[in-house]
N, C-alpha and C positions, 0 to 999 in steps of 0.2 A: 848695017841695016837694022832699025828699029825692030824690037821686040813687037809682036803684032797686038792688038789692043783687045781687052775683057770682048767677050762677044757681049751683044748688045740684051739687058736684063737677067744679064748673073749673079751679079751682085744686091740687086735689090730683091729678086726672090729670098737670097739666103739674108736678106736682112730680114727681109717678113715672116720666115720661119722663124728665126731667133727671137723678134715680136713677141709674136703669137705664143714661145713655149716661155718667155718670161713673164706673157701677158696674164696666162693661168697657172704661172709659177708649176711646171712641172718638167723637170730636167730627165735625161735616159735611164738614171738611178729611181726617180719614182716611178717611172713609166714601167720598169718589169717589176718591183715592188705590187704595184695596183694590177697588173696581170695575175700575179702569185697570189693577190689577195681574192681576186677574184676568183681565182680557179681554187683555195680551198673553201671559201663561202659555199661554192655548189658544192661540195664535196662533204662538206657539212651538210648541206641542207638534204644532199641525199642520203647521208647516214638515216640524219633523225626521221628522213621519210619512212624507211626503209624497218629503223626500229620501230615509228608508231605502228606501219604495215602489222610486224611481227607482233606485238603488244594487240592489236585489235587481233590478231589472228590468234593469239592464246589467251584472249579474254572469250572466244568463239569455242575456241576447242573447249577451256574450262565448262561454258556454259553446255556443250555437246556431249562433255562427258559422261554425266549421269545417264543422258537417253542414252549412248551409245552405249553403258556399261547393261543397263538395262535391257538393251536388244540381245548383247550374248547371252544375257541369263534366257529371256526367252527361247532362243533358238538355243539355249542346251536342253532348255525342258521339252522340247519337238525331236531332238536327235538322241537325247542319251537315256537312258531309264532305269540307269542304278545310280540310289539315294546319295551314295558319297559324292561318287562324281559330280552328281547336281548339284551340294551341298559345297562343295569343293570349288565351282564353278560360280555361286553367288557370294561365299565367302573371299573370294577372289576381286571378284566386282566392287562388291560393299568398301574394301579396302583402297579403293582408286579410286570411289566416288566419294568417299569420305577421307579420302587422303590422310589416313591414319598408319600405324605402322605393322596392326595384326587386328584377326579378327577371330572370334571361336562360337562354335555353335553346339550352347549345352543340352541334353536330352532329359527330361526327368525322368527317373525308375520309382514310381508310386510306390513298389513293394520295398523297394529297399531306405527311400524317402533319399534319394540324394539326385544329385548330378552331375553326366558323364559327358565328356566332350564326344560329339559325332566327328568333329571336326576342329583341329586347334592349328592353326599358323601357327610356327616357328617351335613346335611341343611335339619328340616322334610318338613320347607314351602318352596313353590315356589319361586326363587329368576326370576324378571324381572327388566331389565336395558334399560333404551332407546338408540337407535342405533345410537344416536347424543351424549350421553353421554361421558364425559372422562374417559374413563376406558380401561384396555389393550383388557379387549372382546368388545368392543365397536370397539376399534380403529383396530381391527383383521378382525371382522366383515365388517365395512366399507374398508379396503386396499385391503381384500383375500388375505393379507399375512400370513406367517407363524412370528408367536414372541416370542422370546426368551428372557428372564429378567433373568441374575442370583442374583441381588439386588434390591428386589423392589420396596424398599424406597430411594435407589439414582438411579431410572429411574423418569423424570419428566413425565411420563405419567400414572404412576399408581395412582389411588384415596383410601386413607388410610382409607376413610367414612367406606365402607363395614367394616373394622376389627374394626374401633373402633366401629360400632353398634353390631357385633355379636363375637368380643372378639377374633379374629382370629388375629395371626399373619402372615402373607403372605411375605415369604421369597424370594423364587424364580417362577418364574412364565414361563409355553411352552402352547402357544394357537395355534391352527392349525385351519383353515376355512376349512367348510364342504362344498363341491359344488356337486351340484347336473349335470348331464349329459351333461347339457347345460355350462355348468363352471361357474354358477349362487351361487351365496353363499346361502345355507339354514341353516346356524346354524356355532357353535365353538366348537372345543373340547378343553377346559382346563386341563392343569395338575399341581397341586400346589405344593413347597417343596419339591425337590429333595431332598433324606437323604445326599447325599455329597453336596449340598451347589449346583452347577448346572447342569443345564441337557445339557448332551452329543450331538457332532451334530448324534451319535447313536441313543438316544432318540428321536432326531427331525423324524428320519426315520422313527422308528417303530411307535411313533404317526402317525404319516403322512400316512404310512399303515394300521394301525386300525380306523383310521380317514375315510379313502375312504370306508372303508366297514361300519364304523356306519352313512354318509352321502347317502349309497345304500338304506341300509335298510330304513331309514328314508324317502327319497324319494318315495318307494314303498310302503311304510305307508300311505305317504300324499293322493297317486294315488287311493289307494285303500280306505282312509277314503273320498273321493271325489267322488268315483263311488257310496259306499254304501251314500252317501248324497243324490246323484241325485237319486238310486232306493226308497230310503227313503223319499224324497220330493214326485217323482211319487207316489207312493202307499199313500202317503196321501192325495195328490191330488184328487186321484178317490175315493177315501173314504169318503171325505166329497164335493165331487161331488153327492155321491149316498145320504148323508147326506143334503143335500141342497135344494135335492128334495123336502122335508119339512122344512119349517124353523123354526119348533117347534121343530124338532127332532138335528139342526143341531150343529155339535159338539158332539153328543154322539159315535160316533168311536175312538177320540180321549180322547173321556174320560177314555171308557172302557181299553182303549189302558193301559194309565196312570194309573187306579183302577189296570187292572193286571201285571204291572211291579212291582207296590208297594207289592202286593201277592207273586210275584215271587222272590223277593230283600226277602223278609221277611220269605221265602222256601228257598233260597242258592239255588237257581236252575243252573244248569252251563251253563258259556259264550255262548256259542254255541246254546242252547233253550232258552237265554235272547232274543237272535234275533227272533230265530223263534215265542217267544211269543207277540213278538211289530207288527209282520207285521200279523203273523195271528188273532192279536186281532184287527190291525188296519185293515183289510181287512173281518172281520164276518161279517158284511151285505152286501157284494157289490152285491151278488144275489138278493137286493131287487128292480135290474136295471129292474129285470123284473114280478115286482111287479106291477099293476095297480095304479095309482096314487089317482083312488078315492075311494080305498080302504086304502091305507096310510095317505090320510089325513081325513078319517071318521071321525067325531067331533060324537064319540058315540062310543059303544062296538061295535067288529065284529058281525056278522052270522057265523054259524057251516061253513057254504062255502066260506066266503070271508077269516076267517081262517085257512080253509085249503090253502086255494090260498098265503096268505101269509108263511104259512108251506114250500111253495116252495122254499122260497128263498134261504134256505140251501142248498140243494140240485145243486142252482143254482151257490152257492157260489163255490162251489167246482169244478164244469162243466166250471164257464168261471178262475177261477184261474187256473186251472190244466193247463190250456193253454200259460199261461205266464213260460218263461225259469228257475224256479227255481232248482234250483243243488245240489246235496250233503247231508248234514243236512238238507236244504231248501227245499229239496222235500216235505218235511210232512207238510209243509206250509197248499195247500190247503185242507187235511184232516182235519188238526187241525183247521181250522177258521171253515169248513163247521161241526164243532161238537159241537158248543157252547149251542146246544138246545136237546143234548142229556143229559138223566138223570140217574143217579144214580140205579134205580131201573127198567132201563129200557123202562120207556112210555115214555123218549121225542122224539125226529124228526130229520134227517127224516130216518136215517137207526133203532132205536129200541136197539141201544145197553147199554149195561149195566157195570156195574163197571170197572174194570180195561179195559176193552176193548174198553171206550172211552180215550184217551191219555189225561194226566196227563195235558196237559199244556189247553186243551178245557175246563178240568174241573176248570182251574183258570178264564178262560173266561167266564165261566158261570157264576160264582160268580159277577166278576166285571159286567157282561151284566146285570143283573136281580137288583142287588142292584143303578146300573144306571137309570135302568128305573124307581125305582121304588122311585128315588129321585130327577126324570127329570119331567118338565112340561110337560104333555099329549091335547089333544084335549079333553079328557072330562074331566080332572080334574087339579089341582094344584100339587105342589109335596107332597106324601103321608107323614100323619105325621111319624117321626123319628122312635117313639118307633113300631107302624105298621109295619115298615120297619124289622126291629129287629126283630118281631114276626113272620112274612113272611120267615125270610131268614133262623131264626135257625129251624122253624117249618120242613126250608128246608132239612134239614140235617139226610145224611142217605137215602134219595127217592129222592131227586133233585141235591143235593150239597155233594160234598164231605165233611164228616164234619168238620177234620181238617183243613181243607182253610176256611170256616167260621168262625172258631174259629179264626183262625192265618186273618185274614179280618179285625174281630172288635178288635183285640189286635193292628192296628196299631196307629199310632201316628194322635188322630184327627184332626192336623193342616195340617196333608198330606193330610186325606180325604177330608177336609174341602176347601182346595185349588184346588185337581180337582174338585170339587161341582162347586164352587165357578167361575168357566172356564165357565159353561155356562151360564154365564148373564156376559161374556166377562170380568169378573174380576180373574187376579191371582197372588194368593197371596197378598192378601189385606191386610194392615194394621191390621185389626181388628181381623184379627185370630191368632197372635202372642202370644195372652193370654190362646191359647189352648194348648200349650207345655206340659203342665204342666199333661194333662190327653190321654187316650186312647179312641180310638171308643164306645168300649162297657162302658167304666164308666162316659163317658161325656151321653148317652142313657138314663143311670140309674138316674144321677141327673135331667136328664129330666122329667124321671118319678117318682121322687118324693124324692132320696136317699138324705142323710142328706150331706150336702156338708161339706168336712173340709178347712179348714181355706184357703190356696192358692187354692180354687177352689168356692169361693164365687166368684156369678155373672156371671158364666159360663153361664147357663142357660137362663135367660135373653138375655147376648150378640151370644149364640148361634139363640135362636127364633128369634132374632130380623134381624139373615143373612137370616137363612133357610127360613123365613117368609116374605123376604118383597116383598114387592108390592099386598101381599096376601088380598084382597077384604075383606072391615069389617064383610060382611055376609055370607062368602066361607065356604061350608060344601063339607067333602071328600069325593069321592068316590071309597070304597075299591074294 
């Protein structure tokens, strides 16, 4: 039997494909070739899409960055209100909008004719330069020009001193003067090391705009650390006006003042009741304006009467402060000075209150007021001995004192105490207390009374007795 025959147009289809792929000369070897070529062309073409994407979207960002750096500065001057921090917070900015590698912002001191950084990127210490100096902040300074350096080292006015002391190379350099209202110079803002080698007269702008707002703030700073001086000199004034009264007593408002800053520094108490605690610790007795005076300087113990009489004072502290303009935070001023004689458990004076509902910051002033007196020269006696004192203050704790403030009291550093002590026979900070570094309140106490000294604390003892002690009469016997 015959083989059966091609079915009918088999052979002539696959002749017409054969045609057809010689006709456009393309065999199965170029046909996946041209697919492959195809599919990385899109592949291509969506990279470079993709990169111009990114390129317009960081020539956007670039051009958004100055406003946007410019908007945190604003919204730190609406939320924060200490100078550093602002200052801190535009020197920040200025560095990213000028894309440079640091920035500093100099202050001038008229009296001393120089200038001091407020603020220095990548510098922990204070950098001060004299305003006679050759340097381009100096010469900035002095002109209240704006200056521009994009070679430092082939401008004859830059001093190479600074980098070779702190290892800095100083490439290009934009100093702009800060002037305050009056078109007075109070300071420079520096900007070091443009990443492209020099800064733009673009750059010169937007310094020059950030410049005016951190020579505002700066200005408002001054005004205002100049007002709080003058209220802070007056109220010292009357404090040891009312102190002077006595001149055995005088000085003990400023000491207290100093005993509870050191309490408060050693509590993390915040900014805002550091103040309230200076002026109301500096102002707890001014009620004693209407104390009798021959009762305040009695060379002997009160009477039940003449210390109620003196009980007044509190009461009175409160009645003439309330009347001075204190605002804000400041209002609890005269509560808190008029509380320093209230007790823990309720019997001190003059309102009878108890635990938390004497305010936290009287109960540091109690501390400091009572450990003062009780290591201050009196009219009947000398200053009480050390470890007495010790025994008195912890005996205090829990009925009179808070007891964590006593404890956090004698944990401080006894060259602190030692130095306000040391304020009332008009010396501070003497020489000789240098060698207390080394111990605390409560353990310099202890080698008093008798504990075994270790090695860097030989002699403590001796050079202590010999401050606390002198001019103390060979034959002085205490009186507790």
């Amino acid at each position: 039997m015959s083989k059966s025959a091609p079915k009918k147009g088999y052979r002539k289809t696959d002749r017409q494909r054969k045609t057809i792929s010689e006709r456009v000369g393309i065999n199965d070897k170029d046909r996946q070739e041209g697919i492959l070529s195809s599919t990385l062309t899109q592949q291509e073409l969506a990279l470079v899409e993709r990169k111009i994407k990114v390129m317009g979207m960081q020539e956007e960002l670039n051009r958004l960055r100055p406003l946007s750096g410019l908007y945190r500065v604003i919204k730190a001057m609406t939320t924060e209100r200490r100078l550093e921090s602002l200052l801190d917070v535009i020197t920040k900015e200025t560095q990213s909008i000028l894309n440079c590698d640091r920035c500093s912002v100099f202050i001038l001191d008229k009296q001393k004719a120089e200038l001091w950084t407020q603020v220095a990127q990548g510098m922990e210490k204070q950098i001060r330069v004299a305003l006679s100096a050759a340097s381009v902040v100096s010469q900035c300074a002095r002109t209240a020009h704006q200056i521009n350096i994009p070679d430092a080292y082939k401008d004859k006015d830059f001093d190479p001193a600074f980098d070779r002391l702190t290892g800095y190379h100083t490439k290009s350099i934009l100093c702009v003067p800060m002037l305050n209202r009056h078109e007075d110079v109070i300071g420079v803002f520096q900007a070091l090391n443009k990443s492209t080698n020099t800064f733009t007269s673009e750059d010169e702008e937007w310094l020059a705009a950030l410049t005016t707002v951190a020579a505002g703030l700066i200005e408002q700073a001054q005004a205002y650390l100049e007002i709080e001086h003058f209220v802070d000199r007056t109220l010292e004034t009357l404090a040891q006006t009312i102190d002077k009264r006595d001149p055995l007593t005088a000085g003990h408002s400023i000491r207290v003042t100093n005993y509870s800053l050191l309490l408060g520094k050693s509590l993390a108490i915040p900014e805002i009741d550091h103040l309230v605690l200076r002026y109301a610790a500096m102002m707890h007795d001014y009620g004693k304006i209407g104390v009798p005076e021959a009762i305040l300087w009695k060379n002997g113990r009160l009477t039940p009467g003449e210390f109620a009489c003196v009980q007044q004072h509190a009461r009175y502290t409160y009645d003439l402060l309330s009347n001075l303009p204190f605002k804000g935070k400041m209002e609890s001023v005269p509560f808190v000075a008029s509380c320093h004689h209230e007790k823990i458990d309720g019997s001190g004076y003059y309102r009878g209150l108890k635990g938390d509902e004497i305010p936290y910051l009287a109960r540091i002033i109690a501390v400091a007021d009572v450990f003062d007196a009780l290591t201050s020269e009196r009219h009947y006696r000398n200053r009480m001995p050390i470890d007495k004192v010790a025994d008195i203050m912890f005996t205090g704790k829990g009925n009179h004192f808070e007891p964590e403030y006593v404890d956090l009291f004698f944990r401080l550093p006894s060259r602190q105490v030692l130095a306000v002590m040391e304020s009332e026979r008009g010396k501070t900070n003497p020489p000789e207390i240098k060698q207390f570094d080394c111990v605390n309140l409560k353990r310099l106490i202890e080698l008093v009374m008798g504990a075994k000294p270790k090695r860097h604390e030989n002699g403590l003892v001796q050079a202590f007795e010999a401050i606390y002690n002198a001019d103390l009469p060979p034959d002085y016997q205490s009186l507790d």
